[in-house]
C-alpha positions as CSV (number, residue, x, y, z in Angstrom):
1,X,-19.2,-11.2,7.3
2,X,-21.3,-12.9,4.4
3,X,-20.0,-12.4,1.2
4,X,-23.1,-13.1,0.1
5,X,-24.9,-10.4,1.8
6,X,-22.5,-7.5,0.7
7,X,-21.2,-7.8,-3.1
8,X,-22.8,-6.9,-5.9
9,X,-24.7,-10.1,-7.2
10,X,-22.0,-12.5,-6.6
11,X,-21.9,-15.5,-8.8
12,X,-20.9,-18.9,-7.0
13,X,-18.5,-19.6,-9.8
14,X,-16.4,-15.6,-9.3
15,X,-16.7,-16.5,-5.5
16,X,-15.0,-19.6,-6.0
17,X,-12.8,-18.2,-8.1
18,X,-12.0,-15.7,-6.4
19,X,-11.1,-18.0,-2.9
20,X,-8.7,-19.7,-4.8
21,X,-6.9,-16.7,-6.1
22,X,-6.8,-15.5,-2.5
23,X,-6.0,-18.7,-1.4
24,X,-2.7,-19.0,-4.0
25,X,-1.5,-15.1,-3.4
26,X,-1.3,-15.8,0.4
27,X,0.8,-19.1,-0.9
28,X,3.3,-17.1,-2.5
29,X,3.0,-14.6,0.1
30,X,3.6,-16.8,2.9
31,X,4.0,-21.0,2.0
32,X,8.4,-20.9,1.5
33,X,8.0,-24.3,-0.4
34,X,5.7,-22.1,-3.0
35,X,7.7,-21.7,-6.2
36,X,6.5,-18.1,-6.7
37,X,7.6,-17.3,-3.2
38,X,10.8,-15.9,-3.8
39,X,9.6,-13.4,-5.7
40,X,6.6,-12.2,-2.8
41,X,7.4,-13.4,0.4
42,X,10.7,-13.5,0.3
43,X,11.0,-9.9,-1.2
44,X,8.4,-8.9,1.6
45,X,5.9,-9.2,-0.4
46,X,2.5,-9.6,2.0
47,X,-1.3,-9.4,2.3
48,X,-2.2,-6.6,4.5
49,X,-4.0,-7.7,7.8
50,X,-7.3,-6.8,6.8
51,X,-7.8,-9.2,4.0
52,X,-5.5,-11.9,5.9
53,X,-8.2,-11.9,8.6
54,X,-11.2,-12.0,7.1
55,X,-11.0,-13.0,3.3
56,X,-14.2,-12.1,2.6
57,X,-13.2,-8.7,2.7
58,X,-10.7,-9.3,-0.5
59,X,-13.6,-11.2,-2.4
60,X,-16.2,-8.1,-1.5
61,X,-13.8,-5.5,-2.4
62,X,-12.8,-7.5,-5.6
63,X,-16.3,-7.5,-6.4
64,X,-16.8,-3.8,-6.1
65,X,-13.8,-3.2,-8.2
66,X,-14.8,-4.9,-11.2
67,X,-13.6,-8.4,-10.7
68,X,-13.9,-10.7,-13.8
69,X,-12.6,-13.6,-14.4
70,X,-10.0,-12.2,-17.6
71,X,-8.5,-9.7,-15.1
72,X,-5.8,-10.5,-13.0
73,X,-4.9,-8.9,-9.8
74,X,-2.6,-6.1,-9.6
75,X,-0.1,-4.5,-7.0
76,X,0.5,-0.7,-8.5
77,X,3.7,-0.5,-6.3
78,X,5.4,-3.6,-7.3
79,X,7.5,-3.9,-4.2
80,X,4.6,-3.1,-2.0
81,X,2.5,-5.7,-0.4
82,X,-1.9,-7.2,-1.0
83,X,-4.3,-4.4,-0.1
84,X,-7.6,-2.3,-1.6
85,X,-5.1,0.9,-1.6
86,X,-2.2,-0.8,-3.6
87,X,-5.2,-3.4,-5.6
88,X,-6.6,-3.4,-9.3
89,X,-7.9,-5.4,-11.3
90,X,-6.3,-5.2,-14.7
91,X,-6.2,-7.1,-18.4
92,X,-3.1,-10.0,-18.3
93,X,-1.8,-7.2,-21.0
94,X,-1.9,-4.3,-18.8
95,X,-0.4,-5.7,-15.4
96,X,2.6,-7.3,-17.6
97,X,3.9,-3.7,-17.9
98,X,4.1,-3.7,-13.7
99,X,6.5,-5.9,-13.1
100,X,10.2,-6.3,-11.9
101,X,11.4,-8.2,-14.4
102,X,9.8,-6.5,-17.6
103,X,12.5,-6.0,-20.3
104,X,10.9,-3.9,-23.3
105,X,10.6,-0.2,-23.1
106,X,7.7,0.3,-25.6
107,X,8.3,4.1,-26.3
108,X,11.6,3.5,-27.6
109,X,11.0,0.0,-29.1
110,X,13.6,-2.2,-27.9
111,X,14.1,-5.2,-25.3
112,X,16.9,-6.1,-23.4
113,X,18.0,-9.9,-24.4
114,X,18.1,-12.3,-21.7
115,X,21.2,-14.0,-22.8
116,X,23.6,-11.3,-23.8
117,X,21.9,-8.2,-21.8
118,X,22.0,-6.3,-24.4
119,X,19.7,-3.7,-25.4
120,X,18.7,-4.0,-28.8
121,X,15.8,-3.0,-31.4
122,X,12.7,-5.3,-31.6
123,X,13.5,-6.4,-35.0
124,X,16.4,-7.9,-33.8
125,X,14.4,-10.7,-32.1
126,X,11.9,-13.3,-33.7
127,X,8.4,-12.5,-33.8
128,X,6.2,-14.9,-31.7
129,X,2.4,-14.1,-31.3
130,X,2.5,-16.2,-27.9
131,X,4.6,-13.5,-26.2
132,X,3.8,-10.2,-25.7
133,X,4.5,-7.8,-27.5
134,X,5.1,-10.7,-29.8
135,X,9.2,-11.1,-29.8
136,X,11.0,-13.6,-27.8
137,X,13.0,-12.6,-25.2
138,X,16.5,-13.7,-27.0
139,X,18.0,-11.9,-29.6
140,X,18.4,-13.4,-33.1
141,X,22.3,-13.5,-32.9
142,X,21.8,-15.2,-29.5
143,X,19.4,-17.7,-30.7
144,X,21.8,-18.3,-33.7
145,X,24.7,-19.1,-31.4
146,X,22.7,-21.4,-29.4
147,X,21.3,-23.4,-32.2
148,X,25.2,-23.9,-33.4
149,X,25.7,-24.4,-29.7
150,X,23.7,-27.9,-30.3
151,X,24.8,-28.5,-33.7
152,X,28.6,-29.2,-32.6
């Protein structure tokens, strides 16, 4: 099946762009030396056989879902596997709220600190504009202790 023949106006740069996603979520999927396997393939994590056989199929049905290059692809049940029933296409700042490993519950503003496990109040960890949400992920009192940690 052509590609070509059946999205929406593909651009070569999206197709491109788009093979090489494909190409690094069947990696994880699959590849056991991938370092993001453990968290797909090893948790069961695969690519349903439709899109495994004939990749074109992935890139037309990303292409009719909206496909741009600042989305990112996302599973809506996080412990299901790849396919156009379990698929979207979502801002980096939407799909971070899908994930196993997110920490922050926005409605009642706090975030669980990686160090002590602790569930604490946002203004109980730094501000940093690089993460979202914009807090780290360690409390202050942790990062205090760490940085006397080095000191001694």
């Amino acid at each position: 099946m052509l590609v070509e023949e059946l999205a929406p106006e593909p651009n070569p740069e999206s197709l491109k762009h788009l093979r090489n996603k494909f190409d690094y979520i069947k990696q994880r999927c699959y590849n056991e030396k991938c370092a993001s396997y453990s968290h797909y393939g090893e948790r069961g994590i695969d690519i349903c056989s439709e899109w495994l056989n004939d990749p074109n199929l992935f890139i037309i049905w990303s292409l009719k879902k909206g496909y741009n290059k600042k989305l990112t692809i996302e599973r809506i049940d996080v412990n299901k596997g790849y396919s156009p029933q379990n698929c979207k296409w979502v801002k980096p700042s939407e799909q971070y709220w899908n994930r196993t490993d997110t920490v922050t519950n926005r409605e009642k503003k706090t975030r669980i600190c990686q160090r002590c496990k602790i569930e604490k109040q946002l203004d109980k960890f730094h501000k940093n504009k690089s993460k979202p949400l914009g807090y780290h992920y360690i409390c202050k009192d942790c990062r205090n202790e760490i940085y006397e940690e080095k000191k001694e």
